[in-house]
C-alpha positions as semicolon CSV with decimal commas, in nm:
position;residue;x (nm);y (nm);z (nm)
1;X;10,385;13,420;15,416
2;X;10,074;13,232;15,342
3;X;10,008;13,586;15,050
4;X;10,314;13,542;14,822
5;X;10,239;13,155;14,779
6;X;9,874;13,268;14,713
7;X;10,018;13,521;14,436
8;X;10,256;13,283;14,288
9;X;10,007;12,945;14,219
10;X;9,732;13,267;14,082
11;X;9,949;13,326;13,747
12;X;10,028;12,989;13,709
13;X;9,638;12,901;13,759
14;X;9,587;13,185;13,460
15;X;9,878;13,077;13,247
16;X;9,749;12,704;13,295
17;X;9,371;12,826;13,166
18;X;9,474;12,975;12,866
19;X;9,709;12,715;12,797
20;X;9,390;12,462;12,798
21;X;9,206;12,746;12,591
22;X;9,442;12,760;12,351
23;X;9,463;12,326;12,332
24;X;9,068;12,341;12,283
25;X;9,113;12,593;11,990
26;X;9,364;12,408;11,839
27;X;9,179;12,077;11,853
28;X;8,882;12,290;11,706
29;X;9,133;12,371;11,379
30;X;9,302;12,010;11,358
31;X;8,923;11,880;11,343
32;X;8,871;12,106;11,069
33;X;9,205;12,099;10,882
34;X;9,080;11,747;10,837
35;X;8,747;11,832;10,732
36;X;8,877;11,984;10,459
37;X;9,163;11,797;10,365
38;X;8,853;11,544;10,365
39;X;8,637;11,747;10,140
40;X;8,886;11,861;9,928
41;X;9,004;11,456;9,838
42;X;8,652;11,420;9,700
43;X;8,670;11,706;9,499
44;X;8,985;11,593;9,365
45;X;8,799;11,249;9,275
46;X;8,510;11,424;9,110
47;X;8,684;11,633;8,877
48;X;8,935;11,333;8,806
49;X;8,594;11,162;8,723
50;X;8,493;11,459;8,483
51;X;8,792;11,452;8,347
52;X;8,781;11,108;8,240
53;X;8,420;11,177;8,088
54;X;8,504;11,474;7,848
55;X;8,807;11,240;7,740
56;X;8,543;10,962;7,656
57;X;8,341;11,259;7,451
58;X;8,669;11,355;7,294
59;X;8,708;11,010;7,099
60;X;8,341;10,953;7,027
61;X;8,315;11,302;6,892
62;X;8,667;11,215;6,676
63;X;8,565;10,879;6,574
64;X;8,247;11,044;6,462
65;X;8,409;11,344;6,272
66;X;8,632;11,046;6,094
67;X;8,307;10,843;5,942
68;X;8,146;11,162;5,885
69;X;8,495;11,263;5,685
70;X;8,483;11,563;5,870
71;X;8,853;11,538;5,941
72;X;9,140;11,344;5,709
73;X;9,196;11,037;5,901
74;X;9,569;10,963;6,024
């Protein structure tokens, strides 16, 4: 009697280690998911940033056409 008892805890033992495998992985993916979700808020920021700069460029290069009389002023 002491074999079936032996046979039944095995498959759990196996089910239970790639249960644990498959937590580790998907702690391995969560820590990345936020890696990038990291990453990809500073990207946002940057090109928000560059953005803002050609907009800058935009007015300076229009004020200039307008003294220049380049362009018919409105």
């Amino acid at each position: 009697m002491a074999r079936p008892v032996a046979q039944m805890t095995e498959p759990d033992n196996i089910v239970l280690t790639y249960l644990r495998r498959i937590d580790e992985k998907l702690d391995l993916l969560r820590a990345d998911v936020h890696d990038l979700k990291v990453r990809m808020s500073h990207v946002e920021e940057a090109i928000g940033g560059i953005n803002r700069r050609i907009d800058r460029v935009e007015l300076r290069l229009e004020r200039i056409e307008r003294r220049l009389d380049l362009v018919e002023a409105t």
